[in-house]
Structures are given as structure tokens and as C-alpha cells.
N, C-alpha and C positions, 0 to 999 in steps of 0.2 A: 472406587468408592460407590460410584452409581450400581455397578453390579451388586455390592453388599449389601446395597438400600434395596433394591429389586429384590433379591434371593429376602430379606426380611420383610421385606411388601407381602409377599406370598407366603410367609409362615405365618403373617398377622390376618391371614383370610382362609388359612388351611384347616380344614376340617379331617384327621385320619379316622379312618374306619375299622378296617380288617389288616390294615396291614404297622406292623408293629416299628414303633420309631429307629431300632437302632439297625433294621434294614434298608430305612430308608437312609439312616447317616451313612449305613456304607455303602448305598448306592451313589450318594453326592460325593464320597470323599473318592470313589473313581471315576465320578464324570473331569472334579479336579485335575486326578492326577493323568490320566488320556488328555485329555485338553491343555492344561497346564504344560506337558509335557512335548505335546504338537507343537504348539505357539514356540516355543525352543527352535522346534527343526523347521518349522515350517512359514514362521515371520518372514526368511529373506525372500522365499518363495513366494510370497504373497505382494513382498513390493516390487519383486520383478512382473509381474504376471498381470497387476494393474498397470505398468508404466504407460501403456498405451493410452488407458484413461487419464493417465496424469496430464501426459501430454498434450491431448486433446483440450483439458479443461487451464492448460500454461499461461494462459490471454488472459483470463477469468480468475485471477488469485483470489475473489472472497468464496467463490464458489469454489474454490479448490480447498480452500484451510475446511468448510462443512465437509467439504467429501472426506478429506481427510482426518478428520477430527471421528467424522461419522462411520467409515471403516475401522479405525481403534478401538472406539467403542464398542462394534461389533464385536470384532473379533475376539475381547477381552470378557465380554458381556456374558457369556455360559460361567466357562470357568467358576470369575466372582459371582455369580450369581447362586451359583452351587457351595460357593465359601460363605453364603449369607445366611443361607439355611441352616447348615450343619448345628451348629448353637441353639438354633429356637429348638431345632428338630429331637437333639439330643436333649434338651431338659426334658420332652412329655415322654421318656419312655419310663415305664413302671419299674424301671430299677432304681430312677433317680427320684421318680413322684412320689415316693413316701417320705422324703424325706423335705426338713425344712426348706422353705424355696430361694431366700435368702441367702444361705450356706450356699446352698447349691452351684446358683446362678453367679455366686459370688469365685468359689473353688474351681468351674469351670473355665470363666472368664481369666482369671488370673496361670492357672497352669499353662490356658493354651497361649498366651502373650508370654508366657517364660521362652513354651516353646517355640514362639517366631525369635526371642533371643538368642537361643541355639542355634537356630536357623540361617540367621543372619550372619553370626562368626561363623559357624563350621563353613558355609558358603563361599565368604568373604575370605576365610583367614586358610583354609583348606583346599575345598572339592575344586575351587573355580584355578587354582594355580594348580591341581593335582590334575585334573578331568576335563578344564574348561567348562565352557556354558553346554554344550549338549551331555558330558558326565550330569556334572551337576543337577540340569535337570530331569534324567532319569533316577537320579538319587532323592531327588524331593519325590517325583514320582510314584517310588517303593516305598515310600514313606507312607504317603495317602493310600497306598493300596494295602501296606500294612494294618493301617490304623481302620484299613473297610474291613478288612479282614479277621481280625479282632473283635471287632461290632457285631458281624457278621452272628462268628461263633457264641457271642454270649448272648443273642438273641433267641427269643421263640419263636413257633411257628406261626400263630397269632394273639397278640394282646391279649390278656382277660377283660382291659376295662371296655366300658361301653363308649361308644362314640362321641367323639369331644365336639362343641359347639363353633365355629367358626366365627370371629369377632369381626363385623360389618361396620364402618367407619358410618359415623352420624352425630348430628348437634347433640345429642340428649345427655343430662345430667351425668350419666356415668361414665362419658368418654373425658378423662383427664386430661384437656388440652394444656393448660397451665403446667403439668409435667412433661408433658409430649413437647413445649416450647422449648421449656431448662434444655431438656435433651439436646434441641437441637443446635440452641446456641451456645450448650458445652463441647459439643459436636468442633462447630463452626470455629469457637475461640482455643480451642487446644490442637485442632489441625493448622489455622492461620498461626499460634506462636513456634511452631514446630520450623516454618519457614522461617519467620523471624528469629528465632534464635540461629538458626543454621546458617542464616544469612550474617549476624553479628558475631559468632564464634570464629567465624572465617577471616575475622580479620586477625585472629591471632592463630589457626591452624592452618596446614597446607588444606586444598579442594580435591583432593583426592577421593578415590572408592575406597581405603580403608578408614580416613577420617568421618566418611559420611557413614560408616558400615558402623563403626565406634558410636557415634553419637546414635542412629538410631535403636541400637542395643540399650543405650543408658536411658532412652525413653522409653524403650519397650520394657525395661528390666523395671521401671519406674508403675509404667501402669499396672504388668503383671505384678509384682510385690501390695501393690494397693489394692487390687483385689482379691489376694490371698488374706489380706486385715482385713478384707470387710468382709469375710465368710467366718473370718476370730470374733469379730466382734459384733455386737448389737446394736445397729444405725436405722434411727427409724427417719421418716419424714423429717421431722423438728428439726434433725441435724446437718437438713440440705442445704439453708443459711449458710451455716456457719462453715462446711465445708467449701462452698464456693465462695465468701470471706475471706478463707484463709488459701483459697487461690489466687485470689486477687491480691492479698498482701505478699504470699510465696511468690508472684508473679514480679514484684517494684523489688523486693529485696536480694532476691537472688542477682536478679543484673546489682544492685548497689553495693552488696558485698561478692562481687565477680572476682576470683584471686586472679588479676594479671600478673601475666608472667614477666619475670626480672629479667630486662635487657642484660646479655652480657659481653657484648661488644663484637657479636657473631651476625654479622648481615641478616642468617638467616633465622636469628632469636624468635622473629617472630610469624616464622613459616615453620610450624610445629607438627613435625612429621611422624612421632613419636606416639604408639598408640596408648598406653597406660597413661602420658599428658595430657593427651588428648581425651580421655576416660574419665579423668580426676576435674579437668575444666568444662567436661560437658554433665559431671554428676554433678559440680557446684549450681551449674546454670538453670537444668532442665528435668535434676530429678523430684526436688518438691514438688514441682505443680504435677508433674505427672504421675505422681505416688499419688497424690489427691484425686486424682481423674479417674486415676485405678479405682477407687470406691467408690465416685460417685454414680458412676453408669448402673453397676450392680443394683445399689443402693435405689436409683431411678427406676429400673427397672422391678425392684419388686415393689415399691411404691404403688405401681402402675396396676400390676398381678394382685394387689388389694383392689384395686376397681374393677379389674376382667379377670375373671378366677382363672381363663384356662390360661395356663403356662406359655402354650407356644405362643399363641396370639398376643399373649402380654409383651412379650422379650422381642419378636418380632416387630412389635409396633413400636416401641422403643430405641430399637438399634435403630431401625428403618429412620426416625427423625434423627437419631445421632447421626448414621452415616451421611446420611441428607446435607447437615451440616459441615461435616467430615471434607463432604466433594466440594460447598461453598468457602471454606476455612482458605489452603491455599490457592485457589485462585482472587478472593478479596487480597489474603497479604503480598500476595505476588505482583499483582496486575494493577494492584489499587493503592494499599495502603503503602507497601516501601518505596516506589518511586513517587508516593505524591508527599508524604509527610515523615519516611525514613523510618529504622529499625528503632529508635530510643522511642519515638513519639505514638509506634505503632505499638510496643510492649506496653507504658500507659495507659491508652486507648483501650486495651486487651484487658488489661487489669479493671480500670472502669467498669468495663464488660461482665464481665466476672460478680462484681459488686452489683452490677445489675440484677446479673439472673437470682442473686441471695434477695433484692428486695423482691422480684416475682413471685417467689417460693415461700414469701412470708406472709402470715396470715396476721390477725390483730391481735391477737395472745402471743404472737411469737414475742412482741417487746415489753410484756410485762416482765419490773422488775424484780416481781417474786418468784421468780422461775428462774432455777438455773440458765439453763438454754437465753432465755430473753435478756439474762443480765452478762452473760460471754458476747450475745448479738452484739449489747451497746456497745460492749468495751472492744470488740473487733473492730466493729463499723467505725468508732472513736479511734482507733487506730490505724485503718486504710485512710480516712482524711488526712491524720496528721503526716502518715506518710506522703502524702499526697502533694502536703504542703510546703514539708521539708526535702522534698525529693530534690538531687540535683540534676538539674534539667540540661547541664551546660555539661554533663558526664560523656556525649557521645561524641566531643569534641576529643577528648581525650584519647578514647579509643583509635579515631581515626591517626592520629596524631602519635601513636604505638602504631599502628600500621607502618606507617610510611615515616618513623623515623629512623629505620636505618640506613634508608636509602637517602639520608639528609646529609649522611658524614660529608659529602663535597659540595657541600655549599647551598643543596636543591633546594628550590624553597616552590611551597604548594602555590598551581593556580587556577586551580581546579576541581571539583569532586563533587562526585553524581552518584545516588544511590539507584540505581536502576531495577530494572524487574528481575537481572539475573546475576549480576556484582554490582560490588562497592569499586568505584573507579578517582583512584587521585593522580590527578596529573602534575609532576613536578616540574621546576624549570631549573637548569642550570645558565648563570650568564658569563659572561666572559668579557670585559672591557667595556660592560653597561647594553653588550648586545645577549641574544639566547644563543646561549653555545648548542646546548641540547636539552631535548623533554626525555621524560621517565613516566612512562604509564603505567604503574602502580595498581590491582586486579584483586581488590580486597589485600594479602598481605605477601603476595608474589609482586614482584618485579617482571611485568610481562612482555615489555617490547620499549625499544625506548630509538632516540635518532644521534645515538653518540655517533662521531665518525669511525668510529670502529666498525659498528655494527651496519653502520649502511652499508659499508662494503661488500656484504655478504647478502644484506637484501636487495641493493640494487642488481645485483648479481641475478637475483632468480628473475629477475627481465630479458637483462640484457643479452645472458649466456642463449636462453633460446632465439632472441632478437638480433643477436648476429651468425649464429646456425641456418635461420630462417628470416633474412629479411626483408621478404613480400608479404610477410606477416599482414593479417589486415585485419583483423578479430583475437580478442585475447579474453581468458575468465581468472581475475584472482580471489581465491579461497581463501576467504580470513584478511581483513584491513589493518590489523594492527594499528599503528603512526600514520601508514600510511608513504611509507619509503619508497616501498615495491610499484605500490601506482603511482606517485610520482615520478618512477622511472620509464617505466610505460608511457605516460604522457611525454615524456622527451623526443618519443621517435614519431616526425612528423608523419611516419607512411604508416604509420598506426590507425585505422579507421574507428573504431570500438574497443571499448573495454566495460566486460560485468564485474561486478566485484559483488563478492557476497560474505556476509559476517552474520550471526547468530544476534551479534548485538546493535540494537538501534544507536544505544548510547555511544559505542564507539565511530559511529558517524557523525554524530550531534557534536562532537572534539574535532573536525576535522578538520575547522577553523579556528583550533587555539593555537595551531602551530605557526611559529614565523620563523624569519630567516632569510638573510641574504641570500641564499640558493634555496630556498623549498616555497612553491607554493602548494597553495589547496589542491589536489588534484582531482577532486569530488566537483570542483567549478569550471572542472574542461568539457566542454557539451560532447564529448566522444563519452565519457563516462556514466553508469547506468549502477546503482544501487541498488541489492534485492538484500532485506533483513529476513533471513531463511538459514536454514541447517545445510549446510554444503552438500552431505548426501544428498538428501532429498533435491536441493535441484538438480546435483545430477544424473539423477534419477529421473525428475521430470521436466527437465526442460529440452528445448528439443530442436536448439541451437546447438552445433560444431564450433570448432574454434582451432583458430591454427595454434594458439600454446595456450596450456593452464598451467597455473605455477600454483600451489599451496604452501600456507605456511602455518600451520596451526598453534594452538596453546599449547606449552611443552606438556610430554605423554604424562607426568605423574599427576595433572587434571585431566580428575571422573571425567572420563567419556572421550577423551582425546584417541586415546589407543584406537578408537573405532574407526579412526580415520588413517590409519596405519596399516590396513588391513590389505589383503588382496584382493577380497571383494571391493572396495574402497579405490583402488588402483585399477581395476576391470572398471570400473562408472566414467574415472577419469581417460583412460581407454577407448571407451568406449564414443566420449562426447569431442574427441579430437580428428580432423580432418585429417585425410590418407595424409602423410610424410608431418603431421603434426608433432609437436612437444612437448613433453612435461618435464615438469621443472617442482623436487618437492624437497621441503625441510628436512635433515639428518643431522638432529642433536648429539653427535658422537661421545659430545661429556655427561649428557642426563642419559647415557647406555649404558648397561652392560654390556659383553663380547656377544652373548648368546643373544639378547635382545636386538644387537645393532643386524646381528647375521642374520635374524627370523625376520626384520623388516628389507633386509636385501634381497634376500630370496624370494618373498613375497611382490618386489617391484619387478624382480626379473623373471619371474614366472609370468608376468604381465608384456614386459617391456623388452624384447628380445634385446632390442641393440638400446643397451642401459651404461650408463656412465653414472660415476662418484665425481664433484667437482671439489677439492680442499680451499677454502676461501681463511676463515679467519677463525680462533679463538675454537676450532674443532666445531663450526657450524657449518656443518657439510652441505652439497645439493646434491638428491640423485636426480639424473635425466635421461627421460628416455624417449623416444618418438616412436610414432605408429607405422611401422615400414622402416624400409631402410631409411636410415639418412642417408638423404640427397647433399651434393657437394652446392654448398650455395652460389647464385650467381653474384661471378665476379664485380659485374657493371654496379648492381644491388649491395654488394659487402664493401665497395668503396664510397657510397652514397652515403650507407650508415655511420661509417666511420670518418666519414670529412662534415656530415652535418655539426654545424655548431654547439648546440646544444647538446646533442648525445656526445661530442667528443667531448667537452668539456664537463661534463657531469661522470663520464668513463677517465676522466684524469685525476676529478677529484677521489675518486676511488681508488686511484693506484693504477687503472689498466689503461696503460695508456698506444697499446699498438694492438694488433688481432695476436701475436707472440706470446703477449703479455698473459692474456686472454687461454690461449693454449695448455698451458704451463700451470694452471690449478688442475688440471684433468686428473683423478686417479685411475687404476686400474677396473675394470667391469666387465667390459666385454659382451662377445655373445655368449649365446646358449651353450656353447661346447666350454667353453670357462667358468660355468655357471657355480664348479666346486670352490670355487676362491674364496 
């Protein structure tokens, strides 16, 4: 977004001369698709080739999140900023300037948001499962190089008109700051509800890359369609009111009349994986206000082009405060408003907002009652109060409570729940004789990790198995905290010195004291223990600590963005940060696999992991493991020590294993390199 405001900073100060607009649009739409197309192949390349800087600045994490913040934004910065032009650039060429500006600005904006909806299914639902990510993005690519090319040919060889004036930012009477604001805080409140709805639909859809690729198609389909109406129809100033009005009212009623989905006694009723439901619940939620948005940018925009006649510096200085907004929107609802006052109170707020920017945009004639326009104002404004007033405000209670009612059929009752910056998290308890048999950490409307004794089994496992492989063990890293099973088993082995644990999410540390139990404590209050809230890649990527075992267990793969950590690059980092005869120890969901899927993550760990093992634990939640070098046969003196200390023996009983036999006896077949066909 900040590259879009840049690339439209510069159209709203560009003056062309001799050289004719639709060669410069297709000289931008191939800086696009060259750059665009790099950033594909050349991202990983670029986080390997800093890692030394990473490393260096490990001590220093504020100074590291700028550095890294401030390399994204480099690298990202051409590209969008060549995405920001093309639109201003494209409205001053003399094929489009005879014609009304309105139409124009309005036909253009709207076709090209259709086409980021093509974009995003054929992406999504095609190229990326046909091509992957580097197909893919040589196929957007040829796209951009098409569409220069195109440009290109129905261009002249120079302009006939004479030189357009360059619009210079200053206080004086005819810079329209009053619209330049609307802009920005339409900007701001339709990028922040974009999170906030995304954030509150997920409690009743799975978090996947095709749910998120679904909804934002119904918003792109939403704004494109609204600015196809506003090049149909005739929208002067008067009607900025009453459309940001009737955003604000579209904004309270669409959540009020949200069609929830009918339980129907399927656990996973309300992990909605389904893309047409998913379609139908995110058109109810999120295509009003954004069919609205669709016309009022346009609409803003040539508002603007009556105070600065020239085209491109009008639409540039326009977008430029939309986008502006655009980049503040989700980080206020992300960072601010959903962990401090939650999804229902932040929609509100939004809506508020909304109604605000209609009283900016009003002048003293707008509420005269002999004016059409003036007499819709009162009776909107008269109607966003009463909604206001009759809204039910105890509505988000409910939702939660569809969340996590399937997971209630045994008895769990809530005791807990945190809207955080990145999920909604309800912690369930189950009790058993007035004690807590077991929790259920509940991840918006998955079921994500819970401490049934079923399931410990298999998590204390990814400890213990490399802890009696290896146990001199004296440093360990776990990726991803879940409950919190895995590090409490870790804390059992006294000859343990250190343990990192790193999760994405703060919130699931902030719970790490709701747990109780005759056998579990906190293991986050053992002074060997060290918390880093960071993306697992990247620290190991930058941190520059070894460890004699890393164990992962990540959110299951059909959560956006998990796969990434499935990976063989992903595997080479975990590799890479393990001491000579080290361990790893990682999650294999064999019931959320396919055959083909389970095989492409094997190959992938053994292309890494010569001497690799499958370990069969429980309910088909498998472990691969594999170590850096041979395994060593461990010391005997050391493998009787672990297995006679108290604690670790009696927390390996409580799991079933109760000899080194026992322990043996999960192992499946793996092998080395020369078995690698299996």
C-alpha cells in the first residue's frame, strides 16, 4: 500500500511532455511484471544472503524487526510503486481525455478490480496447484507484459496535446483538503473492516488459502461492480453524504442480519471448508459496504479533478490519500482495535466512522428539507441512530459460542477467550470428578491442540524420542507452543540445560497459566525456559544459536501459510541450526494427508535428513526424525540415568512407554538414502 501511495505521490506532481501516456503505461506495466516476477524467484535468495546481517543484529530485536520491516518494504517498493501510476497515467492519454472523466475514471477503476478477481481464483483455484508459485508468477508476468504490449501498439509516437501542468501541494483555496481527508479515511475504514471481518467470518469458515482467496474475491467483486455503477450513473458531490451513510448503516446490518450456519451435529459444522458457503457468507457480510467503496473513490476522485483540472494529478492525489489510509486501515484493526475492544465493537466504531466522514462532506444546504438530497440525509442519519440504539450489542457472544459449540458435546465448558492480533482463541475445560481432566484450545473455529491423554502421547513423544536417542542433550528449540505438552516434557529431563520455544502468537503464551493438573505444570515458569513471539522461519534463519534437538509441531497444513513450513527449504534451516549428531523431531498428520501429499513431505525431510525415521504414536499423528550425521549409539551410563530419573520415568509411564522396548516398537520404516524409493 505504501508503494501505491508513492507511485500516486508522483502522478500527482508529474508533469508529461513529449512523451505520450500509454507508453509510459507500458513501460510501468513491465517494470511490474520483471520485478514482480524476480521477487517470486528471488525472495528466498535474498533471506539467505542477509542471514549474516540477521544474525549479527539477534541481541538487538527492535533494531532487527526496522531492519526487517525496512528490507520488505524495499524490496516490495518498485514493483507497487509502478502499480500506482499506471491508473493516473492511463487516464491523461488523449484516447481516454475526450471523454467524460467521471465515466472514465469510474469504467477504468472498476474493470481493473474485476480483473484482480480473475486473478485471485485462476491463482488460487488453478495456476498455484497446476505451476506452483514460480508458474504462477510468470503467468501474471505475461500478463503485464501483455497488457504493455497492447498499450504499446495503440499508442503514438508523440502526444498532439501541449504540456499538462504539474499540481504542487499548498494551503491555498483550491487544494480540496476536506475531500483529500474523506479519501483517506475511506481509505483507512474499509481496509481496517476487511480485517475485521476476516477476523469474525473465521469463526465460522476453515483459515485456509482457499477461504481467504474466496472472501477476497467477494470484496474485490464488490468494489469492482460499484465502480462499473458509478461510470452508469450520475454522482455528483451532494451524494458523498449519503453514500458514506449508507456505509455506515451497510456496515451495523450486514453483521445483524449475518445468515449463520445450521449446526447439524457434524463437529466440523462450523469449520466451513466449502467454497460456494463460504462465497454466499462472505457476499452477505462484505459485499454492501464494498459495492459502496466501489463508487465512492471514483466519485471522490472526480470531485477533486473539478478543483485541479489536470486528470493525472487529480486521481493521483486522491488515490495517494486513499492508499495512505489503505496502509493505516489494517495495522489500527490488527494491532489496536481487535485485541483491545474485539471484532463486534470494532465494526461499530467503523460504522461511527463512516457516519463521520458523511458529516465532513456536508455542507449547510446539504440538510435543507426542501431538497431531495437534504431530506434522504435526515432520514439516513435518523436511521444509522436508531440502529445504533437498537443494535444488539451482546450479538458477539453468540457467535463465539457457535464457535466452540461443537466442541462442547463432552461436557467442556469455556474458560477462557482472547481476541488477539492474529485469532480468536477459547479455551475449553473438561472436568472429571470436580478436577480438569483436560483443555481444548479452540483457534477461532478449529480445534487446535488440546492436553486429552490421548493426545499427550504423541506430544510428549516429540521430546522424549530425541531425549533418549540423545541424552547429553543440553539445549533444545520447540517451534510452535501449542498447550504447551511438548515443553512440559522437556522440562522433566533434569540434564536439560535450555529450552527456546517460539510461537507466532503472544496470546498463546499469555494461557500458559490457565492450565492445571495434578501432573502439569507451567513450563514457561522453569528458569531454563526462554520465549521468543517470532515466525519460526525466520528465527531460524536468524538466530545463531545450535541446539542439540528441534522438535516442531505446527498448526495443521489446511491453515494459510502452514505448508510453508513443510517445506524442504524449511527442513534445510531446521538442519542447518542443529549441532553435528543433532535431532529433529517433526509433526506428520497422516489423516489431514493425502498419499501424494504425505509422500512429497517425506521426500522432502529426506532429501534433508539422510538417516530419517517415521515414528507411529497414536490416532495416525506420526513423527519424522532425523539427525545431522549418523546416529550415534547413545551412552549407556546416560540412557540408564534418563530412564531411572523419577520424573521422566513416571511421566514416560503415564504415556504408555514404559521401558526403552516400549519406546523402540513405534519406529516405522525410513531408512537411508538408498531406501529413499519407499
Amino acid at each position: 500500500m505504501a508503494g501505491l501511495a508513492l507511485g500516486s505521490a508522483i502522478a500527482a506532481h508529474l508533469t508529461l511532455r513529449r512523451i505520450r501516456p500509454l507508453r509510459l503505461y507500458a513501460g510501468l506495466e513491465s517494470i511490474v511484471a520483471v520485478f514482480g516476477c524476480t521477487l517470486v524467484f528471488g525472495l528466498p535468495l535474498v533471506g539467505q544472503g542477509l542471514r549474516p546481517i540477521f544474525q549479527a543484529f539477534w541481541h538487538h530485536q527492535e533494531l532487527l524487526t526496522i531492519l526487517r520491516f525496512s528490507i520488505s518494504f524495499l524490496v516490495l517498493l518498485l514493483p507497487t510503486t509502478a502499480m500506482g501510476l499506471t491508473l493516473p497515467v492511463l487516464l491523461e492519454d488523449p484516447l481516454l481525455y475526450r471523454r467524460q472523466f467521471r465515466g472514465v475514471i469510474a469504467a477504468c477503476y472498476g474493470f481493473n478490480t474485476l480483473g484482480a478477481v480473475a486473478g485471485a481464483l485462476l491463482g488460487e483455484g488453478y495456476l498455484i496447484r497446476r505451476f506452483g508459485l514460480p508458474g504462477t508468477g510468470l503467468t501474471a508476468a505475461c500478463l503485464s507484459l501483455a497488457a504493455a504490449g497492447i498499450a504499446w501498439l495503440f499508442a503514438g509516437t508523440i502526444s498532439s496535446r501541449t504540456e499538462a501542468t504539474g499540481f504542487q501541494f499548498s494551503l491555498g483555496k483550491q487544494t480540496p483538503w476536506k475531500l483529500l481527508l474523506v479519501s483517506l479515511g475511506a481509505g483507512t475504514l474499509f481496509l481496517g473492516l476487511e480485517v475485521i471481518w476476516f477476523r469474525f467470518i473465521r469463526l465460522y469458515v476453515a483459515s485456509s488459502s482457499t477461504a481467504f482467496c474466496t472472501m477476497l474475491a467477494v470484496v474485490l467483486a464488490g468494489i469492482g461492480l460499484g465502480g462499473l455503477a458509478a461510470s452508469a450513473i450520475r454522482v455528483s458531490r451532494k451524494f458523498l453524504p449519503l453514500l458514506l451513510l449508507l456505509a455506515a448503516i451497510g456496515t451495523l446490518l450486514s453483521y445483524v442480519f449475518f445468515p449463520v450456519p445450521v449446526l447439524q451435529g457434524d463437529s466440523k459444522a462450523f469449520h466451513i471448508e466449502s467454497w460456494p458457503e463460504i462465497a454466499r457468507l462472505s457476499s452477505a457480510l462484505m459485499f454492501p459496504v464494498a459495492f459502496l467503496s466501489g463508487i465512492l473513490l471514483p466519485v471522490m476522485v472526480s470531485c477533486v479533478q473539478e478543483k485541479l483540472t489536470n486528470r493525472m494529478n487529480s486521481a493521483g492525489l486522491t488515490i495517494l490519500f486513499n492508499t495512505v489510509g489503505a496502509a493505516i486501515g489494517p495495522i489500527l484493526a490488527g494491532f489496536v482495535l481487535l485485541p483491545r475492544i474485539g471484532f463486534q465493537s470494532s465494526l461499530v466504531l467503523s460504522a461511527a466512522g463512516y457516519a463521520a466522514l458523511a458529516l465532513l462532506t456536508c455542507e449547510k444546504q446539504s440538510w435543507s428539507l426542501r431538497r431531495s438530497t437534504g431530506l434522504a440525509l435526515t432520514l439516513l442519519g435518523g436511521l444509522f441512530l436508531l440502529i445504533l440504539t437498537i443494535f444488539p450489542y451482546g450479538r458477539n457472544e453468540t457467535h463465539f459460542e457457535n464457535a466452540r459449540r461443537p466442541f462442547e458435546v463432552d461436557q467442556s465448558v469455556l474458560q477462557k477467550k482472547v481476541e488477539g492480533s492474529a485469532d480468536t482463541l477459547q479455551l475449553l475445560r473438561r472436568d472429571l470428578f470436580g478436577e480438569p481432566y483436560y483443555y481444548r484450545l479452540v483457534t477461532n473455529a478449529y480445534s487446535m491442540s488440546g492436553t486429552h491423554p490421548r493426545s499427550q502421547r504423541y506430544m510428549r513423544l516429540f521430546a522424549y524420542l530425541p531425549l533418549a536417542l540423545r541424552p547429553e542433550s543440553e539445549n533444545a528449540l520447540l517451534l510452535c507452543y501449542g498447550v504447551g505438552i511438548t515443553a512440559d516434557a522437556f522440562t522433566h529431563d533434569p540434564g536439560l540445560k535450555h529450552l527456546d520455544v517460539v510461537d507466532i502468537s503472544k496470546e498463546v503464551f499469555d494461557l500458559a497459566g490457565s492450565y492445571s493438573g495434578s501432573e502439569y505444570s507451567d513450563p514457561l515458569r522453569d528458569p531454563r525456559v526462554t520465549t521468543f513471539v517470532q515466525d519460526g522461519r525466520f528465527f531460524l534463519q536468524a538466530s545463531p544459536d545450535r541446539y542439540d534437538i528441534i522438535t516442531g509441531e505446527p498448526p495443521p497444513l489446511k491453515v494459510a501459510g502452514t505448508v510453508n513450513l513443510y517445506t524442504q527449504q524449511f527442513f534445510e534451516l531446521m538442519h542447518d541450526r542443529l549441532k553435528d549428531g543433532g535431532i529433529a523431531t517433526f509433526w506428520l498428520p497422516i489423516s489431514q494427508l493425502t498419499t501424494d501429499e504425505t509422500k512429497a513431505i517425506l521426500r522432502a525431510f529426506h532429501n534433508v535428513f539422510a538417516n530419517a525415521s517415521v515414528w507411529a504414536t497414536c490416532d495416525l499423528e506420526w513423527i519424522m526424525m532425523g539427525s545431522k550425521g549418523p546416529l550415534q549409539r547413545p551412552d549407556q551410563e546416560l540412557t540408564r540415568s534418563f530412564w531411572s530419573e523419577a520424573k521422566t520415568r513416571s511421566d514416560l509411564g503415564r504415556i504408555g512407554i514404559e521401558s526403552p522396548e516400549q519406546m523402540s516398537g513405534l519406529k516405522k520404516s525410513f531408512g537411508s538414502r538408498r531406501a529413499s524409493n519407499r
